[in-house]
N, C-alpha and C positions, 0 to 999 in steps of 0.2 A: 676578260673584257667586261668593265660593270656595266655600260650599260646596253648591252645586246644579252639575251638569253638565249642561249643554248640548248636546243629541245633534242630529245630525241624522237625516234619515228612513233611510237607509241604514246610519247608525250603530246606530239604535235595533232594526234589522231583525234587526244580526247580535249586537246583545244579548242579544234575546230567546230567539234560536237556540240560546244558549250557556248561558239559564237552566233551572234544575227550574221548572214550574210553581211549585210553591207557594211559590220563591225570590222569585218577583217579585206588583207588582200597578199594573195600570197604572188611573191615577183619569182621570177625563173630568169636568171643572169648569166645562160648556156648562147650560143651560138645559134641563130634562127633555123641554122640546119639543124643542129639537136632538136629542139622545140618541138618544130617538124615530126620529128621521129617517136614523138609523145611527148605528152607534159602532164603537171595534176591538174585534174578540173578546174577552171575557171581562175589558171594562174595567167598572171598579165606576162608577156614577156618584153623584156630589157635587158639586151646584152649590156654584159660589165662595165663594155668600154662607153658605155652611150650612156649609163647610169645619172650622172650627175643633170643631163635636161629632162631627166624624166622625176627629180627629185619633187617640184612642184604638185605634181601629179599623186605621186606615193603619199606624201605628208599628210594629204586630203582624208585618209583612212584611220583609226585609231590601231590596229592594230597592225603590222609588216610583218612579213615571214618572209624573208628571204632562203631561195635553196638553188643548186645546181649539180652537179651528177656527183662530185663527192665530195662537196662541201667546204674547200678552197676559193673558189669564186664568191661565194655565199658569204663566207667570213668578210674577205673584205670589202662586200659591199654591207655588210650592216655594220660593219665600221665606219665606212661611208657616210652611212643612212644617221648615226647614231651620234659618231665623235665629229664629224666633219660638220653635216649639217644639220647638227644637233634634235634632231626626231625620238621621238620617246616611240617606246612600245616597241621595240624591233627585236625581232627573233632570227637566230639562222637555224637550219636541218642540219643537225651533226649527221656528217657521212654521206648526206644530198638524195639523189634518187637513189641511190643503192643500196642505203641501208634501208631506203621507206620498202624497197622493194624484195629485202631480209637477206642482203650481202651483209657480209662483216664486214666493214673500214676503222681499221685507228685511227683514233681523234688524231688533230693537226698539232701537233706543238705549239705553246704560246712562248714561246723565252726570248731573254732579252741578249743584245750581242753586245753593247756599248754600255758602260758603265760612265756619268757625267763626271767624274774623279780621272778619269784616263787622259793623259795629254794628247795633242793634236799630232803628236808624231805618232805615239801608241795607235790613235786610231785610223790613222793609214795602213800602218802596219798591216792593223788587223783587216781592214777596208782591203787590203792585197791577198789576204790570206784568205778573205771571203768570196774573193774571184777565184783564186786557184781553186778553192771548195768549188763551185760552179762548174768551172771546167773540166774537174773533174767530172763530176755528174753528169754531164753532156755527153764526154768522152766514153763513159758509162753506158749512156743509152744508146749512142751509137750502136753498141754491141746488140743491145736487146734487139734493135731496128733494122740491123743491118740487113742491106740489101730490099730494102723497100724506098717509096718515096718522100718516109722522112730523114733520110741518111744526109740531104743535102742541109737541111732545115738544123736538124744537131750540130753537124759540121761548121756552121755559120755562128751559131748562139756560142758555141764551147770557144771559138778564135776570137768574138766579140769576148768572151771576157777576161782575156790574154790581154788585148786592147785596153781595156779595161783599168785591169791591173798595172797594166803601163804607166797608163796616164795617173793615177795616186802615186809609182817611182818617183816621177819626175818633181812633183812634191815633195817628198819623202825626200828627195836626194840632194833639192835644195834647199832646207831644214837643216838637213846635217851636215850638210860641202861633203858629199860622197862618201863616209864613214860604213855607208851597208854593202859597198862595191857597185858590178853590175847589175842591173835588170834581171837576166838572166842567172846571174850568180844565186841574188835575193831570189827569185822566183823558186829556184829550183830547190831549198833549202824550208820553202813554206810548207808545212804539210797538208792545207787545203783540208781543213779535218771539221769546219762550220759553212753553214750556209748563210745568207743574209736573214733568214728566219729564226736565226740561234738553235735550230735543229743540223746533227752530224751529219756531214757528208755520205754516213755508213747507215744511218738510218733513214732517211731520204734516199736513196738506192736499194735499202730492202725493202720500202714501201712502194718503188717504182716495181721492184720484180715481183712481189703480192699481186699487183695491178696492171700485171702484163697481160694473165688471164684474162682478167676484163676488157683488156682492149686498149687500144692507144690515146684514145678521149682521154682515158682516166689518168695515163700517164701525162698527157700533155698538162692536165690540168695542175699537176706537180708544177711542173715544168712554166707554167705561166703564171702561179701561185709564187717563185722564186722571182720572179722577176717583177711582180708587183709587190713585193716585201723589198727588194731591191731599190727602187725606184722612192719605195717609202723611207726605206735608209737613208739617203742620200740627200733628199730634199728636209730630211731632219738635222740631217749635218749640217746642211745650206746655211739652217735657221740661227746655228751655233758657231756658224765659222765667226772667225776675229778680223779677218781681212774680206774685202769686195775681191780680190784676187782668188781666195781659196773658194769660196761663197759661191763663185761664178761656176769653180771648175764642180763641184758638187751638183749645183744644179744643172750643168753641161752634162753631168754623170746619169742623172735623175731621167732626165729627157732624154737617151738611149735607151734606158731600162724601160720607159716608156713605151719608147718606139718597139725592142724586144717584145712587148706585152703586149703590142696590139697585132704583132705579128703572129705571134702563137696563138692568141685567141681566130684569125684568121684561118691557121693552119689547122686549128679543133673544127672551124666551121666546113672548110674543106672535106677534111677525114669523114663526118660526120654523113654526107651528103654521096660520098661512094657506095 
């Protein structure tokens, strides 16, 4: 990402060292329940989802340091901060509070899923196969979770993107007049092997059971990390469809994944606050 910098906790240490006060401002993009439970000194808070009217506000500072507990939230808001509404000087916390506070975290994968050479069938295709990845990983966490109170919450995410998946079929199926069979048939033949982040479904499930230790924050933030990669997909697609037809259904795609995202960020605010 060129133009956001990437610090780490040590880097970030001797930044601060070397700023005036009023040169810098560092934002915390967790749940005001997190917040709550601590933050670094004199960080403003702005949860993710509220991000965008607090933009005016942030711009006003020369330098941004965005972070949040492991550094998924943080990413995309200094993408935000940085590509969206174009703000110079933005930094995220690789690994967020945990690594300031000398956890190990694996950096986040940056890869790409969609190559602009791929036809419009190809990227359904693969738009189905990045659901069944999803659902898989839900179905996943289930395991880790079960029997607690977010077994319902999984439960719900992992069938939305069955749903999901569906609704790119029914594209896909009238494209080809039926050529890939049923739903069900094509589904089950996906091997659901990427996520919408272009990171594996199998490495994205060892980094949720790393992060089990740490608690369920940390996994959720996976977890709503996917779905704002999701949401970002989708409304990229929008931007390239050929038809107001296909265009519509993407961004009809975008705004679930949304809605998905502001649900889990609720459900981090929740956990947080028990």
């Amino acid at each position: 990402m060129e133009d956001v910098k990437d610090l780490q906790p040590n880097e970030l240490r001797e930044l601060l060292a070397g700023f005036m006060e009023e040169e810098y401002l560092l934002i915390d993009v967790r749940q005001p329940e997190e917040y709550a439970l601590g933050h670094l000194p004199g960080a403003l808070h702005v949860p993710l989802m509220e991000l965008d009217a607090a933009m005016p506000k942030i711009a006003q500072v020369e330098h941004k340091i965005f972070y949040c507990l492991l550094g998924g939230r943080s990413l995309h808001a200094s993408f935000m901060a940085a590509q969206v509404h174009g703000l110079t000087n933005v930094y995220n916390l690789l690994g967020g509070l945990l690594a300031w506070d000398g956890h190990i975290v694996a950096d986040l994968p940056r890869l790409k899923v969609f190559e602009r050479s791929e036809t419009f069938n190809q990227i359904l295709l693969m738009g189905m196969n990045l659901e069944k990845g999803a659902e898989l990983f839900y179905q996943q966490l289930l395991g880790f979770f079960e029997g607690t109170k977010l077994t319902d919450a999984f439960t719900h995410l992992a069938d939305a993107e069955s749903v999901h998946a569906r609704l790119l079929y029914e594209h896909l199926d009238a494209e080809t007049r039926g050529q890939w069979g049923t739903f069900e048939k094509l589904f089950s033949r996906l091997s659901g092997d990427l996520l919408e982040s272009g990171e594996s479904t199998d490495s994205a499930l060892a980094r949720a059971k790393d992060l089990e230790e740490v608690g369920a924050i940390a996994v959720l933030e996976l977890a709503l990390g996917m779905e704002l990669e999701a949401h970002d997909l989708y409304r990229t697609l929008a931007t390239q469809a050929d038809t107001l037809t296909v265009k519509n259904a993407f961004l009809d795609l975008a705004t679930h994944e949304n809605f998905h995202a502001q649900a889990v960020a609720a459900l981090i605010g929740r956990v947080a606050e028990r």
